[in-house]
C-alpha positions as CSV (number, residue, x, y, z in Angstrom):
1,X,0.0,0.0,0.0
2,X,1.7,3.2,-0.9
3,X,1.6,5.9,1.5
4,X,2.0,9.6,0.3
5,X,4.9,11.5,2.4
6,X,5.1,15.0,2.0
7,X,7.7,17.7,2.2
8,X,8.7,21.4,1.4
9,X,6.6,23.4,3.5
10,X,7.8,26.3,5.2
11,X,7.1,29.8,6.4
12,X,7.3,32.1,3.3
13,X,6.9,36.0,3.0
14,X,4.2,37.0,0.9
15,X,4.9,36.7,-2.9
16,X,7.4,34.0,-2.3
17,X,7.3,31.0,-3.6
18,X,7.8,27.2,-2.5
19,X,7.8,23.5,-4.1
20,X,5.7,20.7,-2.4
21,X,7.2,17.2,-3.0
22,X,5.2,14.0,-2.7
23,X,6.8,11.1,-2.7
24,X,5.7,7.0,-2.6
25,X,6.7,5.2,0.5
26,X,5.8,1.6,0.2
27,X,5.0,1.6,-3.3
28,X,4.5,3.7,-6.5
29,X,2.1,5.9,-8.2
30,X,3.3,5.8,-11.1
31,X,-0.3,4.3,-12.9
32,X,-2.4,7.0,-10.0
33,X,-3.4,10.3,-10.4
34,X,-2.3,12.5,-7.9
35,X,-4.0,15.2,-6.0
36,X,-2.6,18.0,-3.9
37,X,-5.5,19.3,-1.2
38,X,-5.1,22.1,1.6
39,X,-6.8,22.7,4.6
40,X,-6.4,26.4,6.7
41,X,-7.7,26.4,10.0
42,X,-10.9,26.4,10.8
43,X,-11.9,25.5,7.5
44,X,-12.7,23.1,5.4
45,X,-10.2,20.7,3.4
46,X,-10.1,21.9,-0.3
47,X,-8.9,20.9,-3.9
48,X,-5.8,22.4,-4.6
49,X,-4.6,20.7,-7.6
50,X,-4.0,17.1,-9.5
51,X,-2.7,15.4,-12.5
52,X,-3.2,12.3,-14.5
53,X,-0.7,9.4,-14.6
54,X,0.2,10.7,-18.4
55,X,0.2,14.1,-17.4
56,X,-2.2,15.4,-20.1
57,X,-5.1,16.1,-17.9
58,X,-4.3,19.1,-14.7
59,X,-6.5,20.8,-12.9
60,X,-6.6,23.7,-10.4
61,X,-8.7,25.3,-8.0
62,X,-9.4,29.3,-9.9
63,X,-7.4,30.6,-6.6
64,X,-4.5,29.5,-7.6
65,X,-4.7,29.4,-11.4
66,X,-1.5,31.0,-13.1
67,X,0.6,30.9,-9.8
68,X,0.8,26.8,-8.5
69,X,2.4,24.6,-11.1
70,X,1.8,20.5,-10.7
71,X,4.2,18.2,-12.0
72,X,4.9,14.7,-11.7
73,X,8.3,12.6,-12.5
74,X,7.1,8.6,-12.8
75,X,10.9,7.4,-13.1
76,X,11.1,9.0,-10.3
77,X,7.8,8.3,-8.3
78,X,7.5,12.4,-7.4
79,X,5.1,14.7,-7.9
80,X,5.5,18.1,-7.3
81,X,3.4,21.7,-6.7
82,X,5.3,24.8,-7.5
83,X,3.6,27.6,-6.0
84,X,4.7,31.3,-6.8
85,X,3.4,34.4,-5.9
86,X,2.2,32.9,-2.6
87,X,-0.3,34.9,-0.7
88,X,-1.6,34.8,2.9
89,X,-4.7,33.0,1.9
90,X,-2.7,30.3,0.9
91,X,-1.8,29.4,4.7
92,X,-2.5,25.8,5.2
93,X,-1.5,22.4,5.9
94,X,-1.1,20.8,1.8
95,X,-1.7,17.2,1.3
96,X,-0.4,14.9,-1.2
97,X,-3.9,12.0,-2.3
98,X,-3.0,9.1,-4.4
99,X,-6.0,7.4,-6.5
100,X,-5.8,3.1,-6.2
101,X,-3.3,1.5,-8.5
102,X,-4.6,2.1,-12.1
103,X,-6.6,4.6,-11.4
104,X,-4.8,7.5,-13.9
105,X,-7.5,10.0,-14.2
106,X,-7.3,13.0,-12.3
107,X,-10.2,14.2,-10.5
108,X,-11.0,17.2,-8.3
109,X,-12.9,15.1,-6.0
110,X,-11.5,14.5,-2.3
111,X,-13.6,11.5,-1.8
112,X,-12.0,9.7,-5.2
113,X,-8.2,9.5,-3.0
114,X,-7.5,6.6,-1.1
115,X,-3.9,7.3,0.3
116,X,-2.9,10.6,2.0
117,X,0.2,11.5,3.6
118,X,0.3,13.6,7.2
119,X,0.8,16.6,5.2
120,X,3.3,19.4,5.2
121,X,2.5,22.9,6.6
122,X,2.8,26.0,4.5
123,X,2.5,29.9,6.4
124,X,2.5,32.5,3.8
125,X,2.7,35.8,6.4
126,X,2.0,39.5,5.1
């Protein structure tokens, strides 16, 4: 069973930028579509981003259109979320969600996700 482990957070000024990893403990990804979710405090856990196995289909929430970037290396079993021009809205802990084993299509869909890693903490301050 893979298991998502995250890294990269940090504390950031405001219009910095930072790169999320994800990487497979325990297994691979490589045939999963991979989703990147946040949750602030106090609030609900939202879609951030995801990508297909093939990396033809992407989405992104409109809030971060333009300025978060998702990528994925198979070889390499890594996927990654450039975000640039960060903002303090964008304070929250960011997790990594893996679809089942041959599940490639990317969805924006929480409840499609059946691994998550503990998630990595991003502070965007003002």
């Amino acid at each position: 069973q893979v298991q998502p482990v995250e890294s990269g957070g940090g504390l950031v000024q405001a219009g910095g930028s930072l790169r999320l990893s994800c990487a497979a403990s325990g297994g691979t990804f490589s045939t999963s579509a991979v989703g990147w979710f946040r949750q602030a405090p106090e609030k609900e856990r939202e879609f951030v981003a995801s990508i297909s196995w093939s990396k033809v289909a992407i989405y992104y929430v409109d809030s971060v259109k333009g300025r978060f970037f998702v990528s994925r290396d198979n070889a390499k079993n890594m996927v990654y979320l450039q975000m640039n021009s960060l903002k303090p809205e964008d304070t929250a802990v960011y997790y990594c969600a893996v679809r089942k084993k041959f599940q490639p299509m990317a969805t924006m869909t929480s409840r499609d996700y059946d691994y998550w890693g503990q998630g990595t903490p991003v502070t965007v301050s003002s």
